[in-house]
C-alpha positions in Angstrom: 7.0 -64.3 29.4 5.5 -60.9 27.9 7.1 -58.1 29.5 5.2 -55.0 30.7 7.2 -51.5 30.5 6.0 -49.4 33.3 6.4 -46.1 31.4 3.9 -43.6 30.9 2.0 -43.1 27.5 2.5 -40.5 25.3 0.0 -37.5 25.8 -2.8 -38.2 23.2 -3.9 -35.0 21.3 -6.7 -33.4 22.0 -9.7 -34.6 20.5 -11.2 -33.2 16.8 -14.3 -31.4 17.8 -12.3 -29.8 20.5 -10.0 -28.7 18.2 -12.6 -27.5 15.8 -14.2 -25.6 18.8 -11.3 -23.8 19.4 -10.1 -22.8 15.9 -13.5 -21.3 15.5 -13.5 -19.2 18.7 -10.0 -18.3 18.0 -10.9 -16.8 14.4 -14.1 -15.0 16.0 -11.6 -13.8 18.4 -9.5 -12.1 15.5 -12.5 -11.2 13.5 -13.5 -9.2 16.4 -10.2 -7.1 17.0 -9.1 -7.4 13.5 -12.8 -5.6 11.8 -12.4 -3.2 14.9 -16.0 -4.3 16.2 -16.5 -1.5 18.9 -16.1 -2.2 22.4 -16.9 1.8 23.9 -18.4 4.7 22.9 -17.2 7.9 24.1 -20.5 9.5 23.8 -24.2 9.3 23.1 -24.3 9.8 19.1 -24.6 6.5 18.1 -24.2 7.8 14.5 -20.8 8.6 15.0 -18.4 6.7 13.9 -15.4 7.8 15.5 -17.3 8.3 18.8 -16.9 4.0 18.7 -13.6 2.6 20.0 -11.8 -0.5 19.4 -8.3 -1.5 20.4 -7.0 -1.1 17.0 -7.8 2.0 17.0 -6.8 3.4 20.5 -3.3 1.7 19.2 -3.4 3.7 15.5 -4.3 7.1 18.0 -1.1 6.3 19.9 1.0 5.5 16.4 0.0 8.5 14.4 3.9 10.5 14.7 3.7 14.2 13.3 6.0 14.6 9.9 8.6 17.2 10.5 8.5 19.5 7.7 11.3 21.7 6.8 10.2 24.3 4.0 12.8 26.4 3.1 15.4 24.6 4.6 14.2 24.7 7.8 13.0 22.1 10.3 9.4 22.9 12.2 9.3 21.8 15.4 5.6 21.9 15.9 3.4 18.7 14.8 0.9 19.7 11.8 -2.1 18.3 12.6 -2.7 17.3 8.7 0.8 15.0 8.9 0.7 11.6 7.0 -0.7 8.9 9.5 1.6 6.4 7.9 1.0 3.0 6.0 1.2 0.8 9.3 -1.7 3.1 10.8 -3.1 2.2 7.7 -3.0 -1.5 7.8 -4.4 -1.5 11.3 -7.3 0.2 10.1 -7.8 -1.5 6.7 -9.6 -4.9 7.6 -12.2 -2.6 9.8 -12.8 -0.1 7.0 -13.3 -2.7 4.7 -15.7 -4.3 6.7 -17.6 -1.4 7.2 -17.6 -0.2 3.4 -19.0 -4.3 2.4 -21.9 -3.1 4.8 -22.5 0.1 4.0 -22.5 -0.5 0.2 -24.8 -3.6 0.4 -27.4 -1.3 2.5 -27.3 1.3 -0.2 -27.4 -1.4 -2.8 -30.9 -2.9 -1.5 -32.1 -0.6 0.8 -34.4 2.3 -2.1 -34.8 4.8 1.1 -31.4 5.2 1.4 -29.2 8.3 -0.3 -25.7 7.5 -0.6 -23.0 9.3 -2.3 -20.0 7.7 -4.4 -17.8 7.4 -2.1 -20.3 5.3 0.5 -21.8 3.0 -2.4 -17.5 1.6 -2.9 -17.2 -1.7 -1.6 -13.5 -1.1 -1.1 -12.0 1.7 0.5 -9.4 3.6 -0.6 -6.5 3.5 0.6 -5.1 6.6 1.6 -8.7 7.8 3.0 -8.7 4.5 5.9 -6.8 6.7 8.0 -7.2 10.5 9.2 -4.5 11.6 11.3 -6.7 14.8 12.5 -9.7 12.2 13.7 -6.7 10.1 15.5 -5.5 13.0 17.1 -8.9 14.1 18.0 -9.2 10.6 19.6 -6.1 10.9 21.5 -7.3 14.2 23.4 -10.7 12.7 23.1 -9.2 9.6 25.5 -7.3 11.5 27.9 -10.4 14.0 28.7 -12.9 10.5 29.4 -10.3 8.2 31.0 -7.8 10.9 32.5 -5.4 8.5 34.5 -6.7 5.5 33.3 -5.8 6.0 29.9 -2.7 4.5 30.1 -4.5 1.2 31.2 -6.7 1.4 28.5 -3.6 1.8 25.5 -1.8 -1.2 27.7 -4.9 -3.2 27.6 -5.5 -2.3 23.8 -1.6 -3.2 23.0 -2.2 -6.6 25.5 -5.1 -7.4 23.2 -3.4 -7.2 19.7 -1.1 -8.9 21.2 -3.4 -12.0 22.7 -5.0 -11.7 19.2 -1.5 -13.1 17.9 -1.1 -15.8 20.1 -4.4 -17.2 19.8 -4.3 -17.5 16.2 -0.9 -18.9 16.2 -0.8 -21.1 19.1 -4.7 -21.2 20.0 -4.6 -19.9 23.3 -4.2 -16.1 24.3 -2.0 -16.8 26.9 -1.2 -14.3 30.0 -1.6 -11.5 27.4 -5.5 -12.1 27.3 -6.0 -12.1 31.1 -3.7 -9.1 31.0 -5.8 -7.7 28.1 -9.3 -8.0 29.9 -8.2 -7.1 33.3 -7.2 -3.9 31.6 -9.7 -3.2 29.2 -12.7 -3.8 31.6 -10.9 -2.3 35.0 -10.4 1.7 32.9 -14.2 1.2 31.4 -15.1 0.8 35.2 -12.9 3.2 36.8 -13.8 6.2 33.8 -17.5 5.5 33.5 -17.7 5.8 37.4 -16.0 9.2 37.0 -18.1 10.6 34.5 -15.8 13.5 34.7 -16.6 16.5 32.0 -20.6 15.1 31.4 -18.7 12.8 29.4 -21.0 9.6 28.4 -18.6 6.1 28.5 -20.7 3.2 27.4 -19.8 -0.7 27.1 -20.7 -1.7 23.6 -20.7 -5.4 22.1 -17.2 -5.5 21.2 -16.1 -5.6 24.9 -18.5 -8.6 25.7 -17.0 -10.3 22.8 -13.4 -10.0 23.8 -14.1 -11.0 27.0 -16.5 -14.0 26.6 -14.4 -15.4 23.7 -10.9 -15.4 25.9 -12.9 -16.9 28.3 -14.0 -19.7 26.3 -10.3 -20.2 25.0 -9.4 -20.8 28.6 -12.4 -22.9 29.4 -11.4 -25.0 26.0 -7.5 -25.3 26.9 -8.6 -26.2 30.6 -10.9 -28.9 29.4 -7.9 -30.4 26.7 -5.8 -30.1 30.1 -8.2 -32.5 31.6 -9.3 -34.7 29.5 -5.2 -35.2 28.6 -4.6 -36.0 32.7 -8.1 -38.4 32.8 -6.6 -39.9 29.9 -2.8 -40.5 31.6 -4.7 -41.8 34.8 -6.5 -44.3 32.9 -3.3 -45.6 30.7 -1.0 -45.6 34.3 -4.0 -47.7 36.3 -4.5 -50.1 33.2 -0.4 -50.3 32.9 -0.9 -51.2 36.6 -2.8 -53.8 36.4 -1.5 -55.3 33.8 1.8 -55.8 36.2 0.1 -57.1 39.0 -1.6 -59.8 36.6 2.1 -60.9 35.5 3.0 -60.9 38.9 -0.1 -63.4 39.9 0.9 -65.1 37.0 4.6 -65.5 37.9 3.4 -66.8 41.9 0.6 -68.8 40.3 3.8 -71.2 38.4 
């Protein structure tokens, strides 16, 4: 007689589209912390660039250390505000300034109106100019006068998102970090631009939306794998079930 193991089937892996879907909202995800697509502005120049936040660079403001100097022998103890941001400030800030050199070369490339200077027609930065420590100490000061208490919230949610970032692209899910990460980010835009303390002007821009659409969607993707993976076990237990009541029959039936 054929014997029927009642023993639950493997989980089956989740399906190739979905697994598609989620790779590519993953590396959207990264492309949109990773090129530093803004997700404030601090004020109402649109034209400036440093007025137009991302995580990354809320994190390089926080990472920027002063270099103690000792001329003469001795050691300064104030900061100099021209100090050497560092190279991992630097890395941070690469893939965004890159991004935004491709674009602004390609406009002065086809657009005639358009007067650039040599430094804005380079398609790749250089190096040592992707990161000011003056502007990211500027943007430090510039943070605590818009989001007073809430700043701290904002660098936790900026440190939460690098950090979710990671975890998406190398297990495909952000995890508790990206509820963590959008709970912060969006709970100190709220609580500052309801201040409005100083005539300061906070305003949401399309990099928020994107971070907090795209871990949504990595959620509603895992939660639909989770699903379709329990659908799936019901359906092998019930067939596994009656397959063993049809060998019982069987047995009474002889």
């Amino acid at each position: 007689h054929r014997r029927v193991a009642l023993v639950s089937p493997p989980t089956p892996p989740p399906s190739a589209m979905s697994a598609m879907h989620r790779r590519a909202v993953c590396l959207a995800l990264v492309a949109t912390v990773v090129f530093r697509v803004p997700m404030m502005r601090l004020g109402g120049n649109v034209n400036d660039v440093y007025d137009a936040i991302s995580p990354l660079d809320v994190v390089a403001s926080q990472l920027v250390l002063p270099v103690m100097e000792t001329p003469g022998g001795t050691t300064r103890t104030k900061p100099t505000t021209d100090s050497d941001p560092g190279d991992l400030v630097r890395t941070l800030l690469y893939p965004g300034a890159l991004a935004r050199s491709v674009v602004q070369a390609y406009a002065c490339a086809t657009i005639p109106a358009k007067t650039c200077d040599a430094s804005q027609a380079k398609t790749f930065p250089e190096w040592g100019s992707v990161a000011d420590a003056h502007q990211l100490k500027r943007l430090d000061k510039k943070l605590t006068v818009v989001f007073d208490t809430k700043k701290t919230t904002l660098v936790a949610g900026s440190f939460f998102t690098i950090g979710s970032v990671f975890q998406a692209l190398t297990k495909g899910n952000p995890g508790t970090l990206g509820v963590f990460s959008v709970v912060a980010l969006v709970w100190s835009f709220i609580a500052a631009a309801a201040a409005q303390k100083n005539g300061n002007k906070l305003t949401p821009d399309v990099g928020l939306v994107l971070i907090l659409a795209l871990t949504y969607q990595l959620y509603r993707i895992a939660n639909q794998a989770k699903r379709a993976r329990q659908k799936k076990r019901k359906v092998d237990l019930e067939r596994v079930r009656l397959e063993a009541e049809a060998e019982r029959q069987e047995k009474k039936g002889k």
